[in-house]
C-alpha positions in Angstrom: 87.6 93.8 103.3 88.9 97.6 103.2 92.2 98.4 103.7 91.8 99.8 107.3 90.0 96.2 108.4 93.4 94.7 106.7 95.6 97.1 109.1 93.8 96.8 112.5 93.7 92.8 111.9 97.2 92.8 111.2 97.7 95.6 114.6 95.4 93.0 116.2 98.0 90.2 115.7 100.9 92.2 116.3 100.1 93.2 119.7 99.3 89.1 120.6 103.0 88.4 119.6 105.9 88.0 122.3 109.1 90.1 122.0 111.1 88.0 120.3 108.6 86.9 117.6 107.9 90.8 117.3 111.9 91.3 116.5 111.8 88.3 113.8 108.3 90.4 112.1 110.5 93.7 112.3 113.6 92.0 110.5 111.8 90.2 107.8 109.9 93.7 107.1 113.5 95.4 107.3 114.9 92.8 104.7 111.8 93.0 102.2 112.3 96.6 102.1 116.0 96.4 101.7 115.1 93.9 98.3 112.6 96.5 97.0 115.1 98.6 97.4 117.9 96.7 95.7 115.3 95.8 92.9 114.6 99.5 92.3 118.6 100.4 91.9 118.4 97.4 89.7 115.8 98.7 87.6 116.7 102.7 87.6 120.5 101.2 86.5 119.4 99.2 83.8 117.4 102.5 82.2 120.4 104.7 82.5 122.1 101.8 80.9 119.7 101.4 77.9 120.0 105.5 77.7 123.4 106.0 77.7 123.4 103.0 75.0 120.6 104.6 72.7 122.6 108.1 73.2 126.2 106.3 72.1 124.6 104.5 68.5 123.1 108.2 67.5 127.1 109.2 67.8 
């Protein structure tokens, strides 16, 4: 299966759904993104972190 049959099945589904299971789709979406982008803060802090430690023990 090809990424394009994965999107129209998935467009397929989506247009059977009511209103209000539509809204609960969008806001589980909404809250993955909002982890991903939590995780990715997470991830570009702890580097600056280890960086600004690394840069400190050459002092």
């Amino acid at each position: 299966m090809t990424a394009l049959d994965s999107k129209n099945i998935i467009l397929h589904s989506l247009g059977k759904m009511d209103k209000s299971q539509t809204v609960k789709v969008v806001r589980y979406i909404k809250r993955m993104l909002d982890k991903d982008q939590a995780s990715s803060y997470q991830e570009r802090r702890a580097k600056a972190m280890n960086e600004i430690r690394e840069a400190l023990s050459r002092l």
